[in-house]
C-alpha positions as CSV (number, residue, x, y, z in Angstrom):
1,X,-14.5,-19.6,16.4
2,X,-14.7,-17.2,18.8
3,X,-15.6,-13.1,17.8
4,X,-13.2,-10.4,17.6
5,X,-14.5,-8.6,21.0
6,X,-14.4,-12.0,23.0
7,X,-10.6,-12.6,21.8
8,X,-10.1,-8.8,22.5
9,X,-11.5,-9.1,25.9
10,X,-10.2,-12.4,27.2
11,X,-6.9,-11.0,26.6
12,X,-5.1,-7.7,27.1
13,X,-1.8,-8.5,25.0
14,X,-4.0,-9.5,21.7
15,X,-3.3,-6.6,18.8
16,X,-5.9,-6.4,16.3
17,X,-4.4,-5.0,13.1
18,X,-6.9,-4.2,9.5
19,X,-5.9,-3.9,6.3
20,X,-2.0,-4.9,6.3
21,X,-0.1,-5.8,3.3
22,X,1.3,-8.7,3.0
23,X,5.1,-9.0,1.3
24,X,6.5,-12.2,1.5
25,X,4.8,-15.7,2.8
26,X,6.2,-18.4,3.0
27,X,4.4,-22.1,4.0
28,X,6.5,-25.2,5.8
29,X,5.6,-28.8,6.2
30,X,7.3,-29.7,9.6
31,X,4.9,-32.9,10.3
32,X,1.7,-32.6,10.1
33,X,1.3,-29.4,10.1
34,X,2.0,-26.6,7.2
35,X,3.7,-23.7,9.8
36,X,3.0,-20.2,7.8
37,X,5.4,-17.4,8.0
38,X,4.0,-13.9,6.7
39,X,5.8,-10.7,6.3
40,X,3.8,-7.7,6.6
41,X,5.2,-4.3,5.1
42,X,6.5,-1.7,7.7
43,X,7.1,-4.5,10.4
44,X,10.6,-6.2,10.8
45,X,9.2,-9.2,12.9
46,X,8.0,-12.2,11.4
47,X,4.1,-13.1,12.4
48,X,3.7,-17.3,12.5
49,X,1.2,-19.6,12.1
50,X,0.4,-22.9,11.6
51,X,-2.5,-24.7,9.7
52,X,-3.0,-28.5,8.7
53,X,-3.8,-27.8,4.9
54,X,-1.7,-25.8,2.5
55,X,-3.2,-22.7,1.7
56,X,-3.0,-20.3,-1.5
57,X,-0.2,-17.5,-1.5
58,X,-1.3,-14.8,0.4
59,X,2.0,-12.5,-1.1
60,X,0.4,-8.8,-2.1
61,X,-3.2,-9.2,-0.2
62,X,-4.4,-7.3,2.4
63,X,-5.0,-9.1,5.5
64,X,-6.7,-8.4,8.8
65,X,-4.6,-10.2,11.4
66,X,-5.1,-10.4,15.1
67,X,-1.6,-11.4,16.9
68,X,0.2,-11.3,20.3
69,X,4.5,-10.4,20.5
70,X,6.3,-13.7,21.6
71,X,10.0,-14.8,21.7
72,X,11.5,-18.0,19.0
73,X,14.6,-19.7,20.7
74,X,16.5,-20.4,17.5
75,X,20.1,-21.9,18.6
76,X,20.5,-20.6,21.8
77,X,19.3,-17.1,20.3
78,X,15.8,-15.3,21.1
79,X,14.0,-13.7,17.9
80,X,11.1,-11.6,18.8
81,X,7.7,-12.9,16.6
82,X,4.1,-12.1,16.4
83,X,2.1,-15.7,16.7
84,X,-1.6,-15.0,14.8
85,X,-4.5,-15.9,16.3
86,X,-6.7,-15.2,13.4
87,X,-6.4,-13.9,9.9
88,X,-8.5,-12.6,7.0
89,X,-7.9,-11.5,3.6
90,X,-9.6,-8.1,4.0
């Protein structure tokens, strides 16, 4: 896995955020994958993920995330999300 600098550096829209709270999370199975959606207090955008296992609950940790802003087409409507790169539990 690559380091926090070398993420930061290869690209200019990646936001490295420490120490968030996390209020709601919620894990899918859509195939193979298990696709994670986490909400983190004082944001009103969703922040994605997907991982192949199921993972414990990560409702009331504090998490270090590193994300980039992207746009969900959801039937024929755009949601603005923030897709995670990488997260800890801080």
């Amino acid at each position: 896995m690559k380091s926090l600098k070398k993420h930061l550096a290869d690209n200019e829209k990646l936001i490295h955020s420490q120490m968030k709270k996390v209020e709601s999370h919620v894990q899918r199975e859509v195939g193979i994958w298990i696709h994670n959606t986490v909400l983190i207090e004082d944001y009103d955008v969703p922040f994605k993920y997907k991982r192949q296992k199921k993972y414990r609950s990560l409702k009331g940790a504090r998490v270090d995330i590193l994300y980039y802003p992207s746009i969900e087409h959801v039937a024929g409507m755009d949601f603005e999300i923030m897709k995670i790169v990488k997260i800890n539990i801080s």
